[in-house]
C-alpha positions in Angstrom: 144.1 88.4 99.8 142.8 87.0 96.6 138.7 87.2 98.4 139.7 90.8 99.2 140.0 91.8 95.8 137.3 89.8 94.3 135.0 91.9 97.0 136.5 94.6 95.8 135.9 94.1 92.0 132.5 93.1 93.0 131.9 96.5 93.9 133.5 98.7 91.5 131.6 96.1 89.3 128.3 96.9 90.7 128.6 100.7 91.0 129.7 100.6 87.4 126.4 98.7 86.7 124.4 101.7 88.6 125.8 103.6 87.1 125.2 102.8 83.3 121.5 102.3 84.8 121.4 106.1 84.8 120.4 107.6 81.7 123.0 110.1 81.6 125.6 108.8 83.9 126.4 109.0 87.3 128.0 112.3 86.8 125.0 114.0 85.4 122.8 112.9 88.0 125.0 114.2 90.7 125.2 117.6 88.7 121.2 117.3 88.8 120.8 116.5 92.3 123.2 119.4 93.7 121.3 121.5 91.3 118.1 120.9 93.3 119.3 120.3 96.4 120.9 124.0 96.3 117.6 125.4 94.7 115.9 123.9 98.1 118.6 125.7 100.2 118.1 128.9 98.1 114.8 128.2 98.7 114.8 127.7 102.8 117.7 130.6 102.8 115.1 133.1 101.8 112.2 131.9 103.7 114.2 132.5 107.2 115.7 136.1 105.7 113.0 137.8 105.6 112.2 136.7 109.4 111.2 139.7 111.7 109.2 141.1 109.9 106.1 139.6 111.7 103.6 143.2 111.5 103.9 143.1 108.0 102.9 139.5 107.8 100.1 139.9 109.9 98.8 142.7 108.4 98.9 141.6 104.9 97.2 137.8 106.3 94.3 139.9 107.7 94.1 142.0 104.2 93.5 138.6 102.4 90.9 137.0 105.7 88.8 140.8 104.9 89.1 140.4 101.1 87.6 136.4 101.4 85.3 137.2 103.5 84.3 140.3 101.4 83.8 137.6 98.5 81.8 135.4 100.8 84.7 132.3 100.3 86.5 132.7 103.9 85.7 128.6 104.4 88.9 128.0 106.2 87.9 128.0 110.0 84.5 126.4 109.6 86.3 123.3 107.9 88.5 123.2 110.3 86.0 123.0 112.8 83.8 120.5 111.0 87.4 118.0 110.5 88.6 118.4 113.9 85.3 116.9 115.5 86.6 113.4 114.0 89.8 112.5 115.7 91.0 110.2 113.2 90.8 113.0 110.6 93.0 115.8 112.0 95.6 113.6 112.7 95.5 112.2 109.4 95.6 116.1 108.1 98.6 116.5 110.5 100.6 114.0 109.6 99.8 114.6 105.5 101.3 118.1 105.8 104.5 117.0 108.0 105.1 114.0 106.0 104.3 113.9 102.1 105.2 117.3 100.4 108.3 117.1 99.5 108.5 112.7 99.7 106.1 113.2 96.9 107.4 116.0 94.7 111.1 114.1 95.1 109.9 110.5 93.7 107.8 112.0 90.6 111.1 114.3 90.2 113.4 111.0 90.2 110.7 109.3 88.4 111.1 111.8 85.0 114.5 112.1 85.4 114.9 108.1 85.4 112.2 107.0 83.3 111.0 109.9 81.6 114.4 111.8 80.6 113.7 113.3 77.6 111.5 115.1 79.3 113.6 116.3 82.5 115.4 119.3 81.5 111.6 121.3 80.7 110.4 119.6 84.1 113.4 120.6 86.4 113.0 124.5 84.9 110.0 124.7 85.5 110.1 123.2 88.7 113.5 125.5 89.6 111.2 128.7 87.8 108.4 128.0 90.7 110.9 128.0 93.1 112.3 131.2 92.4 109.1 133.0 91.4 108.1 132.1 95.1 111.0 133.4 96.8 110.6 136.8 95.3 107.2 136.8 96.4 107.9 135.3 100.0 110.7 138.4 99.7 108.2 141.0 98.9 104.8 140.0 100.4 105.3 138.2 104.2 102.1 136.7 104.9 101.5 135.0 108.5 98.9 131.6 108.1 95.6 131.8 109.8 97.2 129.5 112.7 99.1 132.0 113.9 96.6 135.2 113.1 94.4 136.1 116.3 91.2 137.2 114.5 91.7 134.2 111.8 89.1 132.0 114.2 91.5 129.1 113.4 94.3 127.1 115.9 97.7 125.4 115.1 96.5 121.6 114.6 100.2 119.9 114.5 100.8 122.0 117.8 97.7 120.8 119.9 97.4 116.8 117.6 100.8 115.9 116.6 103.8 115.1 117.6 105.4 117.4 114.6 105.4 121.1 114.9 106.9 123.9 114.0 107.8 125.5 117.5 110.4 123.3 118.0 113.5 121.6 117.2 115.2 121.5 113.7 111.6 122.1 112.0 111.6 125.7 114.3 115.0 127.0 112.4 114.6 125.8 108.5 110.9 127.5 108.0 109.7 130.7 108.5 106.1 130.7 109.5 105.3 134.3 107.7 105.6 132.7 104.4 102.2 131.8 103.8 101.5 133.3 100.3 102.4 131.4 98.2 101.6 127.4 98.8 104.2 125.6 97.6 102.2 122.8 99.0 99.4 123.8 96.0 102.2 124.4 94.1 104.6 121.3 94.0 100.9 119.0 94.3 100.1 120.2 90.9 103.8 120.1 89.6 102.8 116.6 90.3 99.6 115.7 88.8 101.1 118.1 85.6 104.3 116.0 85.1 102.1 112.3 85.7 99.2 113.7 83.0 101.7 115.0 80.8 104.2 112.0 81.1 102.3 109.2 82.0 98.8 107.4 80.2 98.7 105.1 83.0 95.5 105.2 84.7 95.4 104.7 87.9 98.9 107.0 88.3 96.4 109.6 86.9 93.5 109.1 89.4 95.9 109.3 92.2 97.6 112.2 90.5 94.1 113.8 90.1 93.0 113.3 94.0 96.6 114.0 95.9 96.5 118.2 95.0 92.7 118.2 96.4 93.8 115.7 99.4 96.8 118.2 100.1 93.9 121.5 99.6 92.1 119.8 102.3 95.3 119.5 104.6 96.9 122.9 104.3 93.3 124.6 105.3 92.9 121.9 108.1 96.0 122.4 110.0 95.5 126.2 109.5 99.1 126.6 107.7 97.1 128.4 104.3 94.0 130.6 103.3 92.4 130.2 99.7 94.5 132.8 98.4 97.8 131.2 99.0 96.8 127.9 97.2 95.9 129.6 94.5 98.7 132.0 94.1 100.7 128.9 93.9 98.4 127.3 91.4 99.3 130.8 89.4 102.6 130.5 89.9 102.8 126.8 88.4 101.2 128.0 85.4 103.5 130.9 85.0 106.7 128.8 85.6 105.1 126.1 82.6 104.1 128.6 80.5 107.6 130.8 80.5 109.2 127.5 80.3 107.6 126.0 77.2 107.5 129.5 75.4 111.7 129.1 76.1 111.9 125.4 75.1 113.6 124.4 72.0 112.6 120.4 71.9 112.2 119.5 75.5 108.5 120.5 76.1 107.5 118.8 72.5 109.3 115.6 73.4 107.1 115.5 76.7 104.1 115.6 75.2 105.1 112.5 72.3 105.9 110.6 75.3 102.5 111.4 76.8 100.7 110.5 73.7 103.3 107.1 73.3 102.3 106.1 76.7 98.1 106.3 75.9 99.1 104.1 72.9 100.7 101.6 74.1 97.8 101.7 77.2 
């Protein structure tokens, strides 16, 4: 009897001790994490809502392949072509895009709120502001990727490399493949190296910050998911959600940048 309640203070002690590691309590970081978590719902909610309307998407994807290649910048299915001739680097591509959006974007988000806290209520707005911006635009806009446009010249690399695809299973119900415009992938890859610049002088967290949004370019043109124009619509819409956000902020955005500049000090 006596061990059982020694185990039993021995955890209540040790969830007390996690947490007072938080920096605002367990109940605040719960409050935080539902608040995400329902923004991602949200978030998937409207992506399968506006389902059906598959003309529309493909007719506004083969607006934006006539206006690149009007501009001469319609790359997309000749680097596909060049990448998929080394075997290695499809699948590499392939499992990039499956596996590392939102990993990523959910360790530098725990990151700042952990470590960087004075920081985290700009961060998560502007984070929850791209988010929303994107829905109304997935809402209003449908766009179909080059993978699944006939006259695109480009093929579905997870379906034909990898063992992930979005034809079937769980990943076939929680997207819808006509939101193409924007690239959250663009978008939440530069959330990234913003919040690790901003927050961060350490340097290789900045070289590895720098490279991931061009590594994650690369991959979203590779496995045909994305044209130009959606990654940088949702380099736009990154900038729009920072810039509406500091121009709101009372002390939060300030305090990010005295952290940046404490951080190149003490590097």
């Amino acid at each position: 009897m006596h061990r059982k309640h020694s185990l039993r203070d021995s955890g209540l002690e040790l969830t007390r001790s996690w947490r007072g590691a938080l920096p605002a309590g367990g109940r605040d970081a719960f409050r935080q994490f539902a608040i995400l978590f329902l923004s991602y719902l949200a978030y998937d909610a409207a992506r399968i809502a506006v389902r059906g309307r598959e003309a529309a998407a493909l007719a506004n994807a083969q607006r934006i392949i006539n206006a690149e290649k009007a501009v001469g910048v319609y790359v997309e299915p000749w680097v596909q072509t060049k990448v998929s001739h080394v075997q290695f680097l499809i699948q590499f591509f392939d499992w990039f895009y499956a596996n590392l959006h939102l990993p990523v974007t959910i360790l530098v988000l725990t990151w700042i709120y952990l470590y960087r806290h004075e920081a985290w209520t700009f961060f998560r707005n502007v984070f929850l502001t791209l988010n929303a911006a994107a829905m109304v635009v997935f809402a209003l806009l449908p766009v179909a990727p080059p993978r699944l446009v006939p006259t695109s010249g480009m093929v579905d690399t997870l379906f034909l490399f990898s063992r992930s695809n979005y034809r079937s299973g769980v990943l076939s119900f929680v997207t819808n493949p006509y939101a193409a415009l924007p690239s959250l992938h663009i978008g939440y890859s530069l959330f990234v190296t913003l919040a690790v610049f901003l927050l961060t002088g350490n340097r290789l967290a900045r070289v590895l910050a720098a490279v991931y949004p061009l590594v994650v370019l690369a991959a979203i043109v590779v496995t045909g998911n994305h044209y130009l124009v959606d990654a940088l619509a949702g380099a736009v819409l990154l900038g729009v959600a920072f810039v509406a956000n500091y121009s709101v902020a009372s002390d939060e955005a300030p305090r990010a940048v005295t952290v940046a500049s404490d951080d190149r000090r003490e590097g």
